[in-house]
N, C-alpha and C positions, 0 to 999 in steps of 0.2 A: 267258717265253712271253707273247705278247702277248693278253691278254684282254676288249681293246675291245667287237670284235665278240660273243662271245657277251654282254656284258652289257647290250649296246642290244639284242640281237637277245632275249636274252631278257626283259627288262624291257616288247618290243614285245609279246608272247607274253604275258607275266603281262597287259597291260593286256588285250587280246584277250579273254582268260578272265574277264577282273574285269568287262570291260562287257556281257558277253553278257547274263546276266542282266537286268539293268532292261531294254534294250534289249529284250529277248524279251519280257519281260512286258507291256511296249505294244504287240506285238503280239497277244500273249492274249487283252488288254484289249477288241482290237478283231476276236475270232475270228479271228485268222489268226496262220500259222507264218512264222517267217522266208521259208522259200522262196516261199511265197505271196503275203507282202509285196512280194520279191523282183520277182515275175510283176507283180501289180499296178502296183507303182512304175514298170517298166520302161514300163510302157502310161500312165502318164501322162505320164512324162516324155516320149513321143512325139508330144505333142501330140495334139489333133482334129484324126480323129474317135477317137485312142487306139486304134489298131488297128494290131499288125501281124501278120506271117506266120509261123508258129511256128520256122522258119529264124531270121528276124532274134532273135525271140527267146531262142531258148537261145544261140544267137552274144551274144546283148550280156549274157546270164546267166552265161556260160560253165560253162556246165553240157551233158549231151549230150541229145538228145532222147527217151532213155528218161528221165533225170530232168525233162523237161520235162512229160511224159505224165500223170503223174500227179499235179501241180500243178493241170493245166488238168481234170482232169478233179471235181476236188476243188472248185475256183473257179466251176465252171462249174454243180455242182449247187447250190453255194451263194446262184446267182445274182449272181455276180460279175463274170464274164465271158460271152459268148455266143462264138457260132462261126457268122457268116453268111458265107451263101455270098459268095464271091469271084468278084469282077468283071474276066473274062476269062479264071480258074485254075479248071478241076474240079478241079483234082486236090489242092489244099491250103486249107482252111476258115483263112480269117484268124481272130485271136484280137483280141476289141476286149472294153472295159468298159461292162456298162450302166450306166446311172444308180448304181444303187446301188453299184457296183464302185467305183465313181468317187468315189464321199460316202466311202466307207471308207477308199480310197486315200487321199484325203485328209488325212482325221484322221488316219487309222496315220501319214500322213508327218511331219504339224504336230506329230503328240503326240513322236515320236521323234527330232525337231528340239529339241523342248525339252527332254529328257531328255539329249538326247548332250551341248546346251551347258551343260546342269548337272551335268555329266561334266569339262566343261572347264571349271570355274568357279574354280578353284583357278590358274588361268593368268591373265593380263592378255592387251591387246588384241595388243600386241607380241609375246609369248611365243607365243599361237596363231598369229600368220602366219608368226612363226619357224618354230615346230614343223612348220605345213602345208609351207612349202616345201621344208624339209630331206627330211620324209617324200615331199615328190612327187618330190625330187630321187630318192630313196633308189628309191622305187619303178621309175622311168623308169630307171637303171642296170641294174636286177633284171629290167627286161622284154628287154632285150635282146639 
């Protein structure tokens, strides 16, 4: 019987579980939970003015909008996020980052950048673009 597959597949699994932790705890670090990190990230990486429609957002979270619900509303007491009105749309309040959403964003990303590649530190420069592309191979097969 051929055993390849469950031993990458689980191997991917064990890693998943082994990096949650430190990962997690940079975001502790920086008052916020994964999902929240999740929300914020997505709103930076959108560019100014870091705003989008709660649509686009659980779409690129892929998560459903009752899981989006309670992120925004959590970010929002925080001062993280706002909800101004939308230009031209009653009927949907865009989600953008204030200032400070933004410095946080930030750091949660810079600091979990450096933890992930001290995650991969045991790799060379060849082995991580191996690795990455095999896995983005691996993934693009998986989505289709």
């Amino acid at each position: 019987m051929d055993t390849v597959g469950m031993a990458i597949l689980g191997r991917a699994r064990w890693i998943t579980l082994k990096v949650r932790p430190p990962i997690e705890a940079v975001f502790a670090e920086h008052g916020l939970d994964t999902g929240e990190f999740d929300v914020l990230a997505t709103l930076l990486r959108s560019g100014p003015p870091y705003r989008l429609r709660p649509t686009e957002l659980f779409q690129q979270l892929m998560i459903t909008s009752g899981g989006l619900t309670p992120r925004l509303a959590r970010l929002e007491k925080a001062g993280l996020v706002e909800r101004p009105p939308s230009e031209g749309d009653g009927r949907s309040l865009p989600v953008q980052l204030t200032a400070l959403g933004h410095e946080r964003a930030e750091a949660a990303f810079r600091a979990d950048m450096a933890v992930e590649a001290d995650l991969l530190r045991c790799l060379d420069e060849r082995e991580t673009e191996d690795l990455g592309r095999l896995l983005a191979k691996l993934a693009i097969a998986l989505d289709t």
